[in-house]
C-alpha positions as CSV (number, residue, x, y, z in Angstrom):
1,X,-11.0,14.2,-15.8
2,X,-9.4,13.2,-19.0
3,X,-9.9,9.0,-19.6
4,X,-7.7,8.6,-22.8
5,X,-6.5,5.7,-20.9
6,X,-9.1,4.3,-19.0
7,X,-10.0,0.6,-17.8
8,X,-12.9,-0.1,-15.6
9,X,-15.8,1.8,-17.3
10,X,-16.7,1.8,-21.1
11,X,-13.9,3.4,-22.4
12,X,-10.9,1.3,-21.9
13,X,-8.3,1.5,-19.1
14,X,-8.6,4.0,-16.4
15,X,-4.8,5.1,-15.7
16,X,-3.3,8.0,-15.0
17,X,0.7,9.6,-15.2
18,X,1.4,11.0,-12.0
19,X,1.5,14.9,-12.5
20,X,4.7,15.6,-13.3
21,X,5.0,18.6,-11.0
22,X,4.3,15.9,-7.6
23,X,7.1,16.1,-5.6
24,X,8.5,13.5,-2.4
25,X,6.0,14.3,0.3
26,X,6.8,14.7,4.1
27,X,6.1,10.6,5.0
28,X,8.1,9.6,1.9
29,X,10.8,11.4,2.8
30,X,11.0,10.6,6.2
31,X,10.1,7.0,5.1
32,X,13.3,7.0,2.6
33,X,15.2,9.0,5.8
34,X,14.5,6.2,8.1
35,X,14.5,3.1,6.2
36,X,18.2,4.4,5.1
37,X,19.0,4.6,9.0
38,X,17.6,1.0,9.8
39,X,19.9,-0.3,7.1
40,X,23.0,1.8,8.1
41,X,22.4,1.0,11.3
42,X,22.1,-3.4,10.7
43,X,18.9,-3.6,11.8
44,X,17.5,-4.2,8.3
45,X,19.0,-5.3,5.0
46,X,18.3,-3.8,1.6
47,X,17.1,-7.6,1.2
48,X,15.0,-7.8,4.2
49,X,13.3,-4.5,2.1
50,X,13.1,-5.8,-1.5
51,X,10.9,-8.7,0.1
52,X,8.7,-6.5,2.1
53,X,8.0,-4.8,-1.4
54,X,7.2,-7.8,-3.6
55,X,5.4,-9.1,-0.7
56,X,3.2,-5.9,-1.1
57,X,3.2,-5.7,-4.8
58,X,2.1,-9.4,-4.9
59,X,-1.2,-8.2,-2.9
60,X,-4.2,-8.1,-5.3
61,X,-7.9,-6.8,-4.9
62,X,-8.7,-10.5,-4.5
63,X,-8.5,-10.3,-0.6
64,X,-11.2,-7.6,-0.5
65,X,-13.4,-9.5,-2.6
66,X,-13.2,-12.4,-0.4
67,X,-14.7,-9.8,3.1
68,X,-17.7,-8.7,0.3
69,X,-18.4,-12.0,-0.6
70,X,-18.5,-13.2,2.7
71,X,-20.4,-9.8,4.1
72,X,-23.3,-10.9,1.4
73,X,-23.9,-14.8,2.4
74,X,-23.6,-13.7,6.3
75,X,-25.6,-11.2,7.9
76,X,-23.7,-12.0,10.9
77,X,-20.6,-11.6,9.8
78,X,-21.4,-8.1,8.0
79,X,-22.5,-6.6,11.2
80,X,-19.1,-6.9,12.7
81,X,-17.6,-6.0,9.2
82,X,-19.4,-2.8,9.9
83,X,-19.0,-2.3,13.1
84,X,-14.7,-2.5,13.1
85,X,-13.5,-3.6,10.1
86,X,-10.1,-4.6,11.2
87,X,-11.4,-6.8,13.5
88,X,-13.5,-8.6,11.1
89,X,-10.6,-9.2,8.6
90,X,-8.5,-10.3,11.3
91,X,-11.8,-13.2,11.2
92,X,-10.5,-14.5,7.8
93,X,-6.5,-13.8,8.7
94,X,-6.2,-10.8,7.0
95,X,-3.9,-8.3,9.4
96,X,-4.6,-5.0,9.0
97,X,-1.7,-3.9,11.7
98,X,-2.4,-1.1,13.2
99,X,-4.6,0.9,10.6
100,X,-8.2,1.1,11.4
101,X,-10.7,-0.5,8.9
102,X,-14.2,1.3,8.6
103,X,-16.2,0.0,6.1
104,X,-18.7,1.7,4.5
105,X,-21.7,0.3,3.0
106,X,-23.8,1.2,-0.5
107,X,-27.2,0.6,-0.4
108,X,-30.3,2.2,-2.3
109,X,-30.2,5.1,-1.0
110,X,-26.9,5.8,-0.3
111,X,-23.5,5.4,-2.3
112,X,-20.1,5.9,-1.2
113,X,-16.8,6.7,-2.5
114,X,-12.9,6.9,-1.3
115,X,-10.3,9.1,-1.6
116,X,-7.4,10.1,-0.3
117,X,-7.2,13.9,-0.2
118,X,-3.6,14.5,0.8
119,X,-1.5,11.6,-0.5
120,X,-2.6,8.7,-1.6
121,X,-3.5,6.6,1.6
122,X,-5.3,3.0,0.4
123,X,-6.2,-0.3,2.3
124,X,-3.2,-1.8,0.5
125,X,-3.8,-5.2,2.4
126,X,-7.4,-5.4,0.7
127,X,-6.9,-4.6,-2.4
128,X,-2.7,-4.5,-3.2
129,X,-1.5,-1.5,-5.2
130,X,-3.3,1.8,-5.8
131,X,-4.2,2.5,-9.6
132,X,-2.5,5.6,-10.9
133,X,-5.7,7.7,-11.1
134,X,-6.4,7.2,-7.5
135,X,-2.8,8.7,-6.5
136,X,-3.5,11.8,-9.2
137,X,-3.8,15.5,-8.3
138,X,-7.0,15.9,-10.4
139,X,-9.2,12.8,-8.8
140,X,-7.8,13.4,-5.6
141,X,-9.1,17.4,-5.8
142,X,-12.2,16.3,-8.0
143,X,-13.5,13.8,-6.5
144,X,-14.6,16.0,-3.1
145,X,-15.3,18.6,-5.2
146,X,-17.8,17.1,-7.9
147,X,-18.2,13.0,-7.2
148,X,-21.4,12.7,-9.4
149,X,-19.2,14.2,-12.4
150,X,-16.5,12.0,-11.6
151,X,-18.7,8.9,-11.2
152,X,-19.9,9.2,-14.6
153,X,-16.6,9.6,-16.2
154,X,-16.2,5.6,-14.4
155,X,-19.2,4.8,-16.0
156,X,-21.2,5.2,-12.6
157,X,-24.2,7.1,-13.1
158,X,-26.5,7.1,-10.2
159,X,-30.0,8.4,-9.8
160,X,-30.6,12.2,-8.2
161,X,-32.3,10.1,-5.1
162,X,-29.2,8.7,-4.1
163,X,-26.8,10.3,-1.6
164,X,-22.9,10.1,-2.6
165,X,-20.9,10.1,0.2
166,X,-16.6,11.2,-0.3
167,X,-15.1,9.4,2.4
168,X,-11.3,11.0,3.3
169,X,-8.6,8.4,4.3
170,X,-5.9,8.9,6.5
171,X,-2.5,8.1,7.5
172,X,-3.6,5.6,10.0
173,X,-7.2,5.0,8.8
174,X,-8.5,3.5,6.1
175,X,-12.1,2.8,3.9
176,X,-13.4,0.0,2.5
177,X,-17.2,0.2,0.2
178,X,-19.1,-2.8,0.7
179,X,-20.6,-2.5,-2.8
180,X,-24.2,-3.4,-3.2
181,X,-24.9,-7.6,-4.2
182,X,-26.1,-7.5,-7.6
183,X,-29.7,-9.0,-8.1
184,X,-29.9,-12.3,-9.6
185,X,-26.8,-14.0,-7.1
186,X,-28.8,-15.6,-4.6
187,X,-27.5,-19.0,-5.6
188,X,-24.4,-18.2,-6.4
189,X,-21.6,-19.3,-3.5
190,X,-18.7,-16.9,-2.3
191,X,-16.0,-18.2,-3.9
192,X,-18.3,-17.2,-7.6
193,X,-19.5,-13.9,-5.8
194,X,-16.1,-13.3,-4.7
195,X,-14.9,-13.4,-8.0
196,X,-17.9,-11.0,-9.5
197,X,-16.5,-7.7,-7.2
198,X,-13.6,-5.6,-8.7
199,X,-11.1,-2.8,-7.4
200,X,-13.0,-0.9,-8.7
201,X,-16.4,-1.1,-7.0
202,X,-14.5,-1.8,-3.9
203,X,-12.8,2.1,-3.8
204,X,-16.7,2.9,-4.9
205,X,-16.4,4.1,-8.4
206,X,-17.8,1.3,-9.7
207,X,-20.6,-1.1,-9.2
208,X,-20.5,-4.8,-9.0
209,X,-22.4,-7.0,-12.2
210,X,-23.2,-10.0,-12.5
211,X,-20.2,-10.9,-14.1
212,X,-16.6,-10.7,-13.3
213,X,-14.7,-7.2,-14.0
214,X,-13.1,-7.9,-17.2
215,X,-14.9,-10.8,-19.0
């Protein structure tokens, strides 16, 4: 993958342009179709759907962060994070509506990464908008294909004893990695280990440091 412009590993911001041969897919079509309809029809304004928009563009990663950091400081509540994920980010009034949450954990032996094979399908009410390179043709193809190689483009280089895993989202499912606590945060509270976990680490091309993404 070329990183000219690339953000969350060593070399600077990872963006990419959409390919420029992408065309409307089926859903956005029939999304454009039927939202057209509703407003045609009065049952929704073109205000009612400028809102919903900046509503979701004002979503940020920081809502994922806050389901990690509580994961790490409560065993019990990572059990249930694990074991339906929707339901345990309904827990801290997070509404997933009716996409299904599996979460996904790294540990030492295992790492796991998201992608979204056919479109670009992303727990938007986690984490807000999708970067561009997670929406492009080549990670979307490459990442199934080669993860290790695309890892280390992130600036994720893991050793040969650990297991990647490529997990495949869907229309009306959708990952989440628990990333790994870093060592040296046991006295650290959630709000400060809430702000150490990035995008990032959270689609798992990343992992989390001790200090926050950017600083």
């Amino acid at each position: 993958m070329s990183h000219e412009h690339h953000a969350h590993g060593p070399g600077g911001a990872h963006e990419h342009l959409p390919d420029a041969e992408e065309r409307l897919g089926y859903y956005q079509t029939m999304e454009i179709a039927v939202r057209e309809l509703l407003i045609e029809k009065g049952i929704i304004t073109p205000a009612d759907v400028r809102m919903a928009v900046e509503a979701m563009d004002a979503r940020t990663p920081a809502q994922g962060a806050r389901v990690v950091a509580r994961a790490w400081t409560d065993p019990a509540y990572k059990a249930r994070l694990l074991a339906d994920g929707s339901a345990a980010c309904a827990e801290l009034g997070i509404d997933m509506g009716p996409t299904r949450l599996v979460v996904v954990e790294n540990t030492e032996r295992v790492h796991n990464m998201i992608v979204c094979t056919l479109c670009s399908c992303y727990p938007r009410f986690l984490l807000g908008l999708p970067p561009d390179w997670y929406k492009s043709r080549e990670y979307r193809s490459r990442a199934v294909r080669e993860p290790r190689a695309v890892l280390a483009e992130f600036g994720t280089v893991l050793p040969d004893d650990v297991e990647v895993r490529v997990h495949d989202s869907t229309a009306d499912m959708r990952y989440l990695v628990l990333p790994r606590r870093p060592a040296g945060t046991e006295n650290m509270d959630e709000a400060t280990l809430a702000s150490l976990v990035g995008r990032d680490a959270m689609i798992g091309v990343a992992l989390v440091e001790t200090k926050p993404p950017g600083s």
